[in-house]
Biotite code that builds the C-alpha atoms (Angstrom):
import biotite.structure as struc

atoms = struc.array([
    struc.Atom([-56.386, 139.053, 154.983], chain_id="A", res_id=1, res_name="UNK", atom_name="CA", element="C"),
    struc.Atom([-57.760, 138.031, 158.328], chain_id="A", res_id=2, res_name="UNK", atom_name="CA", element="C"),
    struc.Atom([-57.203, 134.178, 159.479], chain_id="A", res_id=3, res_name="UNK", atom_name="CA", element="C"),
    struc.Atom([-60.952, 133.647, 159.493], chain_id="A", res_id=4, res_name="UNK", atom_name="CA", element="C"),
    struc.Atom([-61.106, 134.755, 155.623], chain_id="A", res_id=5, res_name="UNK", atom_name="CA", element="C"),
    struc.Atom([-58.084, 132.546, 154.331], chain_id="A", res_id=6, res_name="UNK", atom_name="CA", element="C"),
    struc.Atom([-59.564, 129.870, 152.070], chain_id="A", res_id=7, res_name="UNK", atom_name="CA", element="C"),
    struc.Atom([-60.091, 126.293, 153.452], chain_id="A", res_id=8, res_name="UNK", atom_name="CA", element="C"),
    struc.Atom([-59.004, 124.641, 150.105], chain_id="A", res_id=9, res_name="UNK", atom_name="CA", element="C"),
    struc.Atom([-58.816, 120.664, 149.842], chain_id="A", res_id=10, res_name="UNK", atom_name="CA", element="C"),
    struc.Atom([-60.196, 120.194, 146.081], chain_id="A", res_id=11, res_name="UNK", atom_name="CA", element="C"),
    struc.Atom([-60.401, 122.290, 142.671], chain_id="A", res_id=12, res_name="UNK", atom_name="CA", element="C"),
    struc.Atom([-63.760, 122.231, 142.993], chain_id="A", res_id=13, res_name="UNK", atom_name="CA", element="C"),
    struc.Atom([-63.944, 123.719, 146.305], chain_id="A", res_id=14, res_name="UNK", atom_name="CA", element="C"),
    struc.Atom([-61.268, 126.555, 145.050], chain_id="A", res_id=15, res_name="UNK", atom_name="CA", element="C"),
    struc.Atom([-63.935, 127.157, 142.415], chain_id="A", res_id=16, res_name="UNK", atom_name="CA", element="C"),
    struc.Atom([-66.453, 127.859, 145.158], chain_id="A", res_id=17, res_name="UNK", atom_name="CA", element="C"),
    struc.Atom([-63.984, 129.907, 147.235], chain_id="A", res_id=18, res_name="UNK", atom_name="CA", element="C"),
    struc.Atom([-63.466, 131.560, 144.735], chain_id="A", res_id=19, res_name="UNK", atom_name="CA", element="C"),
    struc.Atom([-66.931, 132.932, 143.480], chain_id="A", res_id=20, res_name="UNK", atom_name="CA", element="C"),
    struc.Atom([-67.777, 133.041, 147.416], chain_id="A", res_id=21, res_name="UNK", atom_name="CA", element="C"),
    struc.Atom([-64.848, 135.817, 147.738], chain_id="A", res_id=22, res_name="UNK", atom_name="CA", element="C"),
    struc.Atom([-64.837, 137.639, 144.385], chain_id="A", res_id=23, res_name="UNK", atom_name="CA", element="C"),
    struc.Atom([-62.218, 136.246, 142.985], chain_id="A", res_id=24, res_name="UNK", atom_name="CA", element="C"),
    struc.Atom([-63.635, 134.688, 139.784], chain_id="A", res_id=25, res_name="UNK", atom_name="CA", element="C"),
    struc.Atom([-64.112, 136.434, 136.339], chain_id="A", res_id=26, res_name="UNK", atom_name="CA", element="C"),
    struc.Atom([-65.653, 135.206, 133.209], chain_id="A", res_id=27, res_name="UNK", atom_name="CA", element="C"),
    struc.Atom([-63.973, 136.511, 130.079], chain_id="A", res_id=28, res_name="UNK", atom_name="CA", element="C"),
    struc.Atom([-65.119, 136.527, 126.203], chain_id="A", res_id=29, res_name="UNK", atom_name="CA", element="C"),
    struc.Atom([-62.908, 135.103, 123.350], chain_id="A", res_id=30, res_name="UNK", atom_name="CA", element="C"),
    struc.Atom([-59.696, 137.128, 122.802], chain_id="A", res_id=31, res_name="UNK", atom_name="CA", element="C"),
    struc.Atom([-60.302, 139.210, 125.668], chain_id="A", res_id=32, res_name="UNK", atom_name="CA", element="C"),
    struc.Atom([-57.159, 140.315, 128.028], chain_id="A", res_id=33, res_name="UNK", atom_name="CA", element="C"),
    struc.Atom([-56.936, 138.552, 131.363], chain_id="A", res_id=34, res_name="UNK", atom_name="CA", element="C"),
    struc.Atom([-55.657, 141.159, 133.943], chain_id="A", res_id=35, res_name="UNK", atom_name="CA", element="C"),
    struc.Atom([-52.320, 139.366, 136.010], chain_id="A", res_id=36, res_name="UNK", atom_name="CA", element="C"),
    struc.Atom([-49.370, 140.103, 138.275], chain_id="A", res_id=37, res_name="UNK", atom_name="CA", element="C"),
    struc.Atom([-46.576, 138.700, 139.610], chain_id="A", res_id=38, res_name="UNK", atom_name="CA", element="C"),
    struc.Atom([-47.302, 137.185, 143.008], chain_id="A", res_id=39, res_name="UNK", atom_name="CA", element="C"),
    struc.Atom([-50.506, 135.288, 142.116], chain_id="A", res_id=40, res_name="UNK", atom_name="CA", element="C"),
    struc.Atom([-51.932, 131.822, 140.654], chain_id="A", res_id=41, res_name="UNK", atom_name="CA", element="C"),
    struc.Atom([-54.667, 131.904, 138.683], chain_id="A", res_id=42, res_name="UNK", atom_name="CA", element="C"),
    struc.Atom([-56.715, 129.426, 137.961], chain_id="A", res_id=43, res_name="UNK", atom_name="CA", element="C"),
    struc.Atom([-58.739, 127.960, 134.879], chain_id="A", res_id=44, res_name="UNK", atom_name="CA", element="C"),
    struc.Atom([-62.352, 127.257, 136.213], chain_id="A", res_id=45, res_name="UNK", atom_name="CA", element="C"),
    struc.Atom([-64.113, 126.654, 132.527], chain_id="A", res_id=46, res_name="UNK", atom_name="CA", element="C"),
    struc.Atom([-62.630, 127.480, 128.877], chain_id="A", res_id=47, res_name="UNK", atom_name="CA", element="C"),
    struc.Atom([-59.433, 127.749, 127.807], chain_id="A", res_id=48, res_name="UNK", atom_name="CA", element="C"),
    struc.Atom([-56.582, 130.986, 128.357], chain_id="A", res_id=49, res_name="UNK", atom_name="CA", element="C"),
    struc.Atom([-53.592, 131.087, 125.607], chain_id="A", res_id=50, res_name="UNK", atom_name="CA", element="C"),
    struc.Atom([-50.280, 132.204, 127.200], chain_id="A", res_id=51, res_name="UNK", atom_name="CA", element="C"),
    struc.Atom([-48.754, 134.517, 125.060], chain_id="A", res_id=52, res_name="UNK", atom_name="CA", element="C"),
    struc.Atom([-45.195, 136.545, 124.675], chain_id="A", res_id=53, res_name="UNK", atom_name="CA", element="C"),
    struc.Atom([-44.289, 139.319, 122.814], chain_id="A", res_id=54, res_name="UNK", atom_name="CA", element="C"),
    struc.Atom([-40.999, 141.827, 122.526], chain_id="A", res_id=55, res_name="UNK", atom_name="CA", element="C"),
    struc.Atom([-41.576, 144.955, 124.578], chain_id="A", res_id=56, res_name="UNK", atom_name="CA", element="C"),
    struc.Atom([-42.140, 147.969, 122.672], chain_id="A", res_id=57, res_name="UNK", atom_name="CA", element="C"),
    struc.Atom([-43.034, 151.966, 123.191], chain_id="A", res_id=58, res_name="UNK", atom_name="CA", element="C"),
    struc.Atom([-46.189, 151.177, 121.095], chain_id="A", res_id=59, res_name="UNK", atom_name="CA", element="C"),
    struc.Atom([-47.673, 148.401, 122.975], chain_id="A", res_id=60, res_name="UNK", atom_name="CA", element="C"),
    struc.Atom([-51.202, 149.593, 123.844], chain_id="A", res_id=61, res_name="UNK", atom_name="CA", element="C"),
    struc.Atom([-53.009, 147.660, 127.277], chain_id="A", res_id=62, res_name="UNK", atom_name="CA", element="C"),
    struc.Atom([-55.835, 145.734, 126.171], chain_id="A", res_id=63, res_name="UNK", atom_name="CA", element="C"),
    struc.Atom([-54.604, 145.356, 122.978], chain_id="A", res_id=64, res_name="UNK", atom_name="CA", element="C"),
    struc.Atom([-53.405, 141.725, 121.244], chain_id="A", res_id=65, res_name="UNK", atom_name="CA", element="C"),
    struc.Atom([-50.081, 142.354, 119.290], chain_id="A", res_id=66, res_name="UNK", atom_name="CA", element="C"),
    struc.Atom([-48.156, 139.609, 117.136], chain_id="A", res_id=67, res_name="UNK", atom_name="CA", element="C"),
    struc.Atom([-47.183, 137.142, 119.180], chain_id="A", res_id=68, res_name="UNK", atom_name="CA", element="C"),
    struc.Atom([-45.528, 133.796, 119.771], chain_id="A", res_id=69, res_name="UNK", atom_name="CA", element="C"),
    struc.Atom([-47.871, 130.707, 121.240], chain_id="A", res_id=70, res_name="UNK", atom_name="CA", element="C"),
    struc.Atom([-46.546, 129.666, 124.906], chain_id="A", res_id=71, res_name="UNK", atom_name="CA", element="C"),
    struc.Atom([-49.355, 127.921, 125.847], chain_id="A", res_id=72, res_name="UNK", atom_name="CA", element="C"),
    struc.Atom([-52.807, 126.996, 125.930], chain_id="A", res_id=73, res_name="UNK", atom_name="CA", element="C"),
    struc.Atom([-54.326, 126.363, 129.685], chain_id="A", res_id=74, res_name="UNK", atom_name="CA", element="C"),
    struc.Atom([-57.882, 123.950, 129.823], chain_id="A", res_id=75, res_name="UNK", atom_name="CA", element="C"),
    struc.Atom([-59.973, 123.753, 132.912], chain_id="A", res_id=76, res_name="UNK", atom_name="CA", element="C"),
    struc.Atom([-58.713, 122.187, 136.072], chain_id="A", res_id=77, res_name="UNK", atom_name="CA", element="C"),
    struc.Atom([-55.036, 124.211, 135.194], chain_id="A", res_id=78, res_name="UNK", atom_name="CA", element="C"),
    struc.Atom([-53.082, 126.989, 137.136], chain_id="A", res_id=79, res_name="UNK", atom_name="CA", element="C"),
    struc.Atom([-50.925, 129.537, 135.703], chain_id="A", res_id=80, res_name="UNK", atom_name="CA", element="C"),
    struc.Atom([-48.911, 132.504, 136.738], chain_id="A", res_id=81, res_name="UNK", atom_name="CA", element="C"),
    struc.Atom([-47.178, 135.416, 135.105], chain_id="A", res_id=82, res_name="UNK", atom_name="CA", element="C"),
    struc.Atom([-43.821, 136.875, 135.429], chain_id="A", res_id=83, res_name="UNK", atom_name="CA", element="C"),
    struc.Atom([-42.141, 139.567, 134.349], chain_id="A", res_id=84, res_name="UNK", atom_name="CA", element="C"),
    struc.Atom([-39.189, 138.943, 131.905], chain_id="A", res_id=85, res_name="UNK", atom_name="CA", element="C"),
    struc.Atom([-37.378, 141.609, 130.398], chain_id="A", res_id=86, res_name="UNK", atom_name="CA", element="C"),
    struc.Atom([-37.524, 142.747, 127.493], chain_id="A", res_id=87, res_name="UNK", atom_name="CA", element="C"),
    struc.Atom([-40.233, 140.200, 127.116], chain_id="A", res_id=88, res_name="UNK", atom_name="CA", element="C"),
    struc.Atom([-43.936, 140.694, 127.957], chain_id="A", res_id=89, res_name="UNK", atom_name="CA", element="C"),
    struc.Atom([-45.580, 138.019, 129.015], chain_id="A", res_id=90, res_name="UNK", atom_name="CA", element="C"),
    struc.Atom([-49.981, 138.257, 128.388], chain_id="A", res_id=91, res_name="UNK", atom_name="CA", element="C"),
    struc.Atom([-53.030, 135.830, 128.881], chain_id="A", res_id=92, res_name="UNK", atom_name="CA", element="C"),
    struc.Atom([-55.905, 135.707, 126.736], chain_id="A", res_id=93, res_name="UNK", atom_name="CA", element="C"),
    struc.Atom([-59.464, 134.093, 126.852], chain_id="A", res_id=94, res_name="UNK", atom_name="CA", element="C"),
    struc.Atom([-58.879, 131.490, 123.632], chain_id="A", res_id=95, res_name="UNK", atom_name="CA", element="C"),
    struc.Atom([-62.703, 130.817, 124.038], chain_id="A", res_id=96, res_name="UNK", atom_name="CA", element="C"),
    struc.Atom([-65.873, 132.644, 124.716], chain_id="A", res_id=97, res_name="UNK", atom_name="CA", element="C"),
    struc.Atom([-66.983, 131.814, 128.499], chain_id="A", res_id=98, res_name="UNK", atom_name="CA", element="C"),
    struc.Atom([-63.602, 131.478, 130.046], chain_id="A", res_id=99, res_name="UNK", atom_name="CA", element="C"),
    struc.Atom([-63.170, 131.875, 133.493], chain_id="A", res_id=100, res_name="UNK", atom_name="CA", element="C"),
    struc.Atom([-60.702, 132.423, 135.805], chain_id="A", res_id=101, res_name="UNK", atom_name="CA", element="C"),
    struc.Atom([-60.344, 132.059, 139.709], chain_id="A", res_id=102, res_name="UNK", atom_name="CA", element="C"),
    struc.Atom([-56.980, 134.213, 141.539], chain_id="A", res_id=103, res_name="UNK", atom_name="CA", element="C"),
    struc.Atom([-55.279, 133.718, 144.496], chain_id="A", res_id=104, res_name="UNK", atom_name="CA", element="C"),
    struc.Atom([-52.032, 134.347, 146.929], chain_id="A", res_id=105, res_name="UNK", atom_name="CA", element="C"),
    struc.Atom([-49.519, 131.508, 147.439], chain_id="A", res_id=106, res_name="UNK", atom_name="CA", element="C"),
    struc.Atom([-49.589, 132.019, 151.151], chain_id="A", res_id=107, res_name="UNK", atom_name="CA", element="C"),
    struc.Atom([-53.267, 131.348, 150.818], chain_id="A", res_id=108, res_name="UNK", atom_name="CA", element="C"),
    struc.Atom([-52.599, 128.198, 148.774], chain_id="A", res_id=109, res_name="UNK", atom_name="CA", element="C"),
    struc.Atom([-50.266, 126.904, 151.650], chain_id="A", res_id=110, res_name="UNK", atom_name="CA", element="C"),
    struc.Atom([-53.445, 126.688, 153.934], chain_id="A", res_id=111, res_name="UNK", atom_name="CA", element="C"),
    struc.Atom([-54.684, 124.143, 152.432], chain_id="A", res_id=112, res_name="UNK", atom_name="CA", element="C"),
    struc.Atom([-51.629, 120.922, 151.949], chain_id="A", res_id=113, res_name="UNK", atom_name="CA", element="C"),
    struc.Atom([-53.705, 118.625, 149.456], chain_id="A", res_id=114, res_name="UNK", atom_name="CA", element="C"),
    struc.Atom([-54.404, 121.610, 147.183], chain_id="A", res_id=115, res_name="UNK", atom_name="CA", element="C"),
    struc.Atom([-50.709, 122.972, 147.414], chain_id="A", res_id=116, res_name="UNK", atom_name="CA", element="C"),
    struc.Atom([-49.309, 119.581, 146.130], chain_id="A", res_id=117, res_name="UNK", atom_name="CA", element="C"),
    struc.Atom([-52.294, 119.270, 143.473], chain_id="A", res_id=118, res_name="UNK", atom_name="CA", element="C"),
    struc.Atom([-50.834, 122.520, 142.615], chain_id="A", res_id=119, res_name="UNK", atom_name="CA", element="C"),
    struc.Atom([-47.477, 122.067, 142.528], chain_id="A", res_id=120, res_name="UNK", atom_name="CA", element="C"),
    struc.Atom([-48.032, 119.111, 140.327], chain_id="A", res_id=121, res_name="UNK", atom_name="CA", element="C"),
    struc.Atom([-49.763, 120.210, 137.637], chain_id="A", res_id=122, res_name="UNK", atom_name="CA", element="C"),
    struc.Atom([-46.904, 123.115, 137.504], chain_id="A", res_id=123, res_name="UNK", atom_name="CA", element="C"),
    struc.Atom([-44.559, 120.226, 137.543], chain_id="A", res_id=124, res_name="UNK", atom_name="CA", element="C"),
    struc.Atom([-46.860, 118.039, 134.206], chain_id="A", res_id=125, res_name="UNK", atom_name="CA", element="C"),
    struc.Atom([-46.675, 121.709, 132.298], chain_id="A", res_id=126, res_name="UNK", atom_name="CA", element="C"),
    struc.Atom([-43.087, 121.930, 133.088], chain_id="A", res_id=127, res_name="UNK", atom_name="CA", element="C"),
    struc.Atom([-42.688, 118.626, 131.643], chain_id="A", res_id=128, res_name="UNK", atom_name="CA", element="C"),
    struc.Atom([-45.052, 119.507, 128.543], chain_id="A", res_id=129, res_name="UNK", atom_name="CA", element="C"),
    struc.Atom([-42.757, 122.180, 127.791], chain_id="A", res_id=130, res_name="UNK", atom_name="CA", element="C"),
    struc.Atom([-39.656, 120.586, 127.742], chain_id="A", res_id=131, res_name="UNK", atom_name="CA", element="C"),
    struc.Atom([-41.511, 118.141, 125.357], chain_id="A", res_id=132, res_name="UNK", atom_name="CA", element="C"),
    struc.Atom([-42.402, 121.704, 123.237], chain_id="A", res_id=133, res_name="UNK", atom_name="CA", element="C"),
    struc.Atom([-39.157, 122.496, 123.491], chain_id="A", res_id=134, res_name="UNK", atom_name="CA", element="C"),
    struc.Atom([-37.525, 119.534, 122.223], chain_id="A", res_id=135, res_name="UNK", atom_name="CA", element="C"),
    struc.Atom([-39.856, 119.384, 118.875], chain_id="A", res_id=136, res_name="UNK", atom_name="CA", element="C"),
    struc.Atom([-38.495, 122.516, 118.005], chain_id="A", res_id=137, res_name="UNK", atom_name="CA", element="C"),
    struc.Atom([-34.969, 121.128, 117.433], chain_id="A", res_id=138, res_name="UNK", atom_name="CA", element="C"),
    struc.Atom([-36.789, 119.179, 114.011], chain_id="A", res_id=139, res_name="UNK", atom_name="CA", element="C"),
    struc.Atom([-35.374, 120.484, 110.967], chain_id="A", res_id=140, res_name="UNK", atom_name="CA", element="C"),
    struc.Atom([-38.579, 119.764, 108.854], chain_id="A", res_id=141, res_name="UNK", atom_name="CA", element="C"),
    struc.Atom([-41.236, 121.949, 109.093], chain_id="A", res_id=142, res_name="UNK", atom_name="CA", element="C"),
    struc.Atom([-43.616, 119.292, 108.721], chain_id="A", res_id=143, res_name="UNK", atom_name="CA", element="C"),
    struc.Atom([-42.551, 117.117, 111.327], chain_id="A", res_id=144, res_name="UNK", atom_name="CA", element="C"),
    struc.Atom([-42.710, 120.098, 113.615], chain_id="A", res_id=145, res_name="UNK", atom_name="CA", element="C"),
    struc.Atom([-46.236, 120.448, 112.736], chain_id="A", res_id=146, res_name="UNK", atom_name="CA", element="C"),
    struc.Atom([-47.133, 117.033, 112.776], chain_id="A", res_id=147, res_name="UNK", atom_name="CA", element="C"),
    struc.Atom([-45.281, 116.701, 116.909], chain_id="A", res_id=148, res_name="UNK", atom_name="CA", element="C"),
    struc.Atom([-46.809, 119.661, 118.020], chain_id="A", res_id=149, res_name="UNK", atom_name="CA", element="C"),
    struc.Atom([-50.266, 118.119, 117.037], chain_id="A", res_id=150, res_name="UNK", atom_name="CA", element="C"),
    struc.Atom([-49.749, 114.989, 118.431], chain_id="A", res_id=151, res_name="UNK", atom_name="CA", element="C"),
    struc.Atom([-48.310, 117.153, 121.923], chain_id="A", res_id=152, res_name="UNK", atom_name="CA", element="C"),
    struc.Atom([-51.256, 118.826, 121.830], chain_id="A", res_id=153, res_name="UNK", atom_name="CA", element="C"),
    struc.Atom([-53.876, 115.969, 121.444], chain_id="A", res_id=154, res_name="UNK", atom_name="CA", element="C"),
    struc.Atom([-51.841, 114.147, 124.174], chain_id="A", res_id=155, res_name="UNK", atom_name="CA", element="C"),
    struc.Atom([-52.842, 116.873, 126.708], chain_id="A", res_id=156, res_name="UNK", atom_name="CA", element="C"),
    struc.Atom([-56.103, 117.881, 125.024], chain_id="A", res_id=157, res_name="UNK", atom_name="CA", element="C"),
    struc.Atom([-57.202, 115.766, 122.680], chain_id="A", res_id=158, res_name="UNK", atom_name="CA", element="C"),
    struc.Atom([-60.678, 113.857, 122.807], chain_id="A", res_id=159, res_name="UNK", atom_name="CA", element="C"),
    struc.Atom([-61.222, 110.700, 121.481], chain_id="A", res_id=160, res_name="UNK", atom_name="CA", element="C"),
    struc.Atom([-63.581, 110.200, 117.921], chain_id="A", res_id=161, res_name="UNK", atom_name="CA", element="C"),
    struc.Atom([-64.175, 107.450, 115.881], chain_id="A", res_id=162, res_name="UNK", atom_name="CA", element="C"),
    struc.Atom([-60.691, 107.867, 113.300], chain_id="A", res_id=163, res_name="UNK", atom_name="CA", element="C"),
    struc.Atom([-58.676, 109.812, 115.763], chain_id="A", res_id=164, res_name="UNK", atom_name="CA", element="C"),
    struc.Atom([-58.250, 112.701, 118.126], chain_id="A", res_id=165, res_name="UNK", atom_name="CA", element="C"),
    struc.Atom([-59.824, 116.195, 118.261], chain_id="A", res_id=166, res_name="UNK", atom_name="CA", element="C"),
    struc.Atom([-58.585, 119.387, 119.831], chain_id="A", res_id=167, res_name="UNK", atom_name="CA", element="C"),
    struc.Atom([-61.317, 120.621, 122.110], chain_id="A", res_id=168, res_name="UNK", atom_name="CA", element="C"),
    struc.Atom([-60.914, 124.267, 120.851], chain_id="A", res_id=169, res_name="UNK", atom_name="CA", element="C"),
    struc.Atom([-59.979, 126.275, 117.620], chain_id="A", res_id=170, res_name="UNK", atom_name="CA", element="C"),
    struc.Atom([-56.341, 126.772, 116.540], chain_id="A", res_id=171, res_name="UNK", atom_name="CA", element="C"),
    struc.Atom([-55.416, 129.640, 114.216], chain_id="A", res_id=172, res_name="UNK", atom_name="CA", element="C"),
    struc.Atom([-52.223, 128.616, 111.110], chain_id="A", res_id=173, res_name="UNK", atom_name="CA", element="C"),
    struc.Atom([-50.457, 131.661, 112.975], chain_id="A", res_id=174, res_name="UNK", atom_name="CA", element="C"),
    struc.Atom([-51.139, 130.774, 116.588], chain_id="A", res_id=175, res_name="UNK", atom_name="CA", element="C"),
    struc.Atom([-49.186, 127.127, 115.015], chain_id="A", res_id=176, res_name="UNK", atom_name="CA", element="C"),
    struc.Atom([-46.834, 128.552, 113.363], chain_id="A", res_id=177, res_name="UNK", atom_name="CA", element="C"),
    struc.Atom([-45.637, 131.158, 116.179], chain_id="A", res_id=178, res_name="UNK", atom_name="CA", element="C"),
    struc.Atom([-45.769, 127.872, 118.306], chain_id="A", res_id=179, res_name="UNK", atom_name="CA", element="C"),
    struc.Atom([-43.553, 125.825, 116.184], chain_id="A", res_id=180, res_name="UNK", atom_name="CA", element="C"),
    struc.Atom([-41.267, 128.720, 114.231], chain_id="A", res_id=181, res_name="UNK", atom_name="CA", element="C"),
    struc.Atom([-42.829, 128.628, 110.478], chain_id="A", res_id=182, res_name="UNK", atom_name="CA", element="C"),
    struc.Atom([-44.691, 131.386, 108.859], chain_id="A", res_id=183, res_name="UNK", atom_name="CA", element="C"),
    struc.Atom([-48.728, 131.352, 108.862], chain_id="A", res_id=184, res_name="UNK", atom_name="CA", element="C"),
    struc.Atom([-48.228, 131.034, 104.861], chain_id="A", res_id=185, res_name="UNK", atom_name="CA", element="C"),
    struc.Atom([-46.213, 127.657, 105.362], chain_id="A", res_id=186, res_name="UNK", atom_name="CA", element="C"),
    struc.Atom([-48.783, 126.027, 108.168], chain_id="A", res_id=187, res_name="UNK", atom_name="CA", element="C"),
    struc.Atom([-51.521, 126.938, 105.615], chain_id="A", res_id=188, res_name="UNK", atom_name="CA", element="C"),
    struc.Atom([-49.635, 124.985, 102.836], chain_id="A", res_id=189, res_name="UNK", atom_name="CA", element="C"),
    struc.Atom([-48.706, 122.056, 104.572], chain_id="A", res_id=190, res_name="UNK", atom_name="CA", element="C"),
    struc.Atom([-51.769, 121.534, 106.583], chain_id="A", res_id=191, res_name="UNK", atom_name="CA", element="C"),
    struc.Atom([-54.180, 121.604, 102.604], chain_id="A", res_id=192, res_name="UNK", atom_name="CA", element="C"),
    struc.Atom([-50.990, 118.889, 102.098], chain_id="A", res_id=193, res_name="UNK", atom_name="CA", element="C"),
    struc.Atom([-52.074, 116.496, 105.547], chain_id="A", res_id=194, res_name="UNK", atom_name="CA", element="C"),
    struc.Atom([-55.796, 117.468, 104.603], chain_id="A", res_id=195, res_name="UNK", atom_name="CA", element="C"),
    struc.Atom([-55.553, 115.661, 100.967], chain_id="A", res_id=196, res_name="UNK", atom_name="CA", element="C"),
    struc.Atom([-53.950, 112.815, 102.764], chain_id="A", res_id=197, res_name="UNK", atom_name="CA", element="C"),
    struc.Atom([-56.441, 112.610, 105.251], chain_id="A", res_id=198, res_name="UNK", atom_name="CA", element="C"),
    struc.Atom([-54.114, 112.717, 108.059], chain_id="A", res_id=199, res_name="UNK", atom_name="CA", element="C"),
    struc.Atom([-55.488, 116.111, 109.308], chain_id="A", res_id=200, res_name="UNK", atom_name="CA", element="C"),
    struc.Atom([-59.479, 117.345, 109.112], chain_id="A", res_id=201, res_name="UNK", atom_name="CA", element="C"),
    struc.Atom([-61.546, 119.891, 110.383], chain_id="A", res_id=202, res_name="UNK", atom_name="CA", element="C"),
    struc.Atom([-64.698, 118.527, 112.399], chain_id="A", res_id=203, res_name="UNK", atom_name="CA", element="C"),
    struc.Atom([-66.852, 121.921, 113.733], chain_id="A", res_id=204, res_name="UNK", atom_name="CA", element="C"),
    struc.Atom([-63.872, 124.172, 113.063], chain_id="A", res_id=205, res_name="UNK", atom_name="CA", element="C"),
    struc.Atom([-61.733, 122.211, 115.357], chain_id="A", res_id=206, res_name="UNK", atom_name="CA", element="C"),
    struc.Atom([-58.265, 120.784, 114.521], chain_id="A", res_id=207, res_name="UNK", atom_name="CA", element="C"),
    struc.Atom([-58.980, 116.177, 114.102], chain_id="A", res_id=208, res_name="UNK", atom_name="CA", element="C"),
    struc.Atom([-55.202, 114.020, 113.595], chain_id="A", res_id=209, res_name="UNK", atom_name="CA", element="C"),
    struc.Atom([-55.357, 110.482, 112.522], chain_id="A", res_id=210, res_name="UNK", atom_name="CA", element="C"),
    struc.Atom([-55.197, 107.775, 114.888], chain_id="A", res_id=211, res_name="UNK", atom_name="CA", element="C"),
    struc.Atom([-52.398, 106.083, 112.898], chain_id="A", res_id=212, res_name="UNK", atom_name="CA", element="C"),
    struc.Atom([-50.527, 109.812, 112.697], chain_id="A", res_id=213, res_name="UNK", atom_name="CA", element="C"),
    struc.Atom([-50.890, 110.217, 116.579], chain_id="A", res_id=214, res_name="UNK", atom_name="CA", element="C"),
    struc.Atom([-48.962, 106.831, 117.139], chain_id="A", res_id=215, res_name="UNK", atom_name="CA", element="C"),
    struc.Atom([-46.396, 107.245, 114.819], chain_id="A", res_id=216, res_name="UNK", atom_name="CA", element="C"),
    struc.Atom([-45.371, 110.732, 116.380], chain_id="A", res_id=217, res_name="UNK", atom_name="CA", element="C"),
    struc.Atom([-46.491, 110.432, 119.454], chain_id="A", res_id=218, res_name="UNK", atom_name="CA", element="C"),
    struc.Atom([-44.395, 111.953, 122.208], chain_id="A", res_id=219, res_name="UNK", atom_name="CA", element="C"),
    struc.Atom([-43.554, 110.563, 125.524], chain_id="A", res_id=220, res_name="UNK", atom_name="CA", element="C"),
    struc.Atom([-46.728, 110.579, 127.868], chain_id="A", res_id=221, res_name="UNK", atom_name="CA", element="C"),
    struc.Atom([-46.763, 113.012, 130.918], chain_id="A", res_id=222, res_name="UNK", atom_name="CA", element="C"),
    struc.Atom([-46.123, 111.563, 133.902], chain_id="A", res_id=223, res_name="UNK", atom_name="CA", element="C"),
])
């Protein structure tokens, strides 16, 4: 790439318009595969992309969405990259209709200091989130599990209503229970148990946790 062409970044907003200036920016529909390699960031513009891993196998067909375990789920404003892991394979996937996604080099992101360290920290938050992820998964009951992983997720995500805290897209019982190790059959079960206590509701298809549920199980904030 000639100097001239190398991307005067400062803001995500201004990577959002380098990005659509240079034809770097696709718009994906729900459960569509996002193209990546190693060597890149990518960017969340609008929508969300679900990180995904799966065993490698001589069956796997490109394009294609096998069963597969929940690593993450990336809003807008959030960078992500892919790497190769043997004899995992890694995958990202447009969660919602109208997802977009902006690319880019590292040595491009370097040209711009303020957008490197914006960067690098919110690598550094989803580092942190993980560990949090991680750490959940050490609960022997299923059900607390379920109920920390919620709470983790409305910590990052979650929007305010009047009783509680709504995720801002849809959640499948597999995608939680790939997340959290428990069977789609068991995340079904114990989330008609929450329902009938009114700790967990659906509000337009979208996952709702109590206000009093949140607090008791919140996790440590992101800092």
């Amino acid at each position: 790439m000639a100097i001239s062409d190398q991307p005067p970044l400062l803001t995500f907003p201004e990577l959002v318009q380098w990005g659509q200036a240079h034809y770097r920016d696709r718009t994906f529909n729900k459960e569509d595969f996002i193209p990546t390699r190693q060597g890149l960031i990518y960017f969340v513009h609008q929508g969300v992309v679900r990180l995904t891993s799966h065993p490698a196998t001589p069956m796997e067909l490109p394009g294609k969405s096998p069963p597969s375990t929940l690593l993450g789920l990336m809003g807008a404003n959030r960078p992500f990259e892919i790497l190769a892991q043997p004899p995992l394979v890694f995958g990202a996937y447009a969660h919602i209709d109208q997802t977009s996604v902006i690319w880019l080099y590292w040595n491009e992101l370097i040209q711009s200091p303020n957008l490197h360290l914006a960067i690098l920290e919110a690598f550094r938050q989803q580092q942190q989130f993980q560990f949090l992820w991680l750490g959940l998964l050490g609960q022997k009951s299923t059900l607390d599990r379920l109920l920390s992983f919620l709470a983790l997720l409305m910590t990052q995500d979650g929007e305010p209503i009047a009783d509680g805290y709504r995720l801002p897209y849809p959640l499948t019982h597999a995608q939680i229970g790939s997340a959290i190790r428990a069977t789609r059959v068991t995340i079904t079960r114990l989330m008609v148990k929450l329902r009938e206590k009114e700790i967990v509701w659906l509000k337009d298809d979208l996952i709702c946790l109590s206000r009093r549920s949140f607090q008791e199980c919140k996790p440590l904030r992101l800092h």
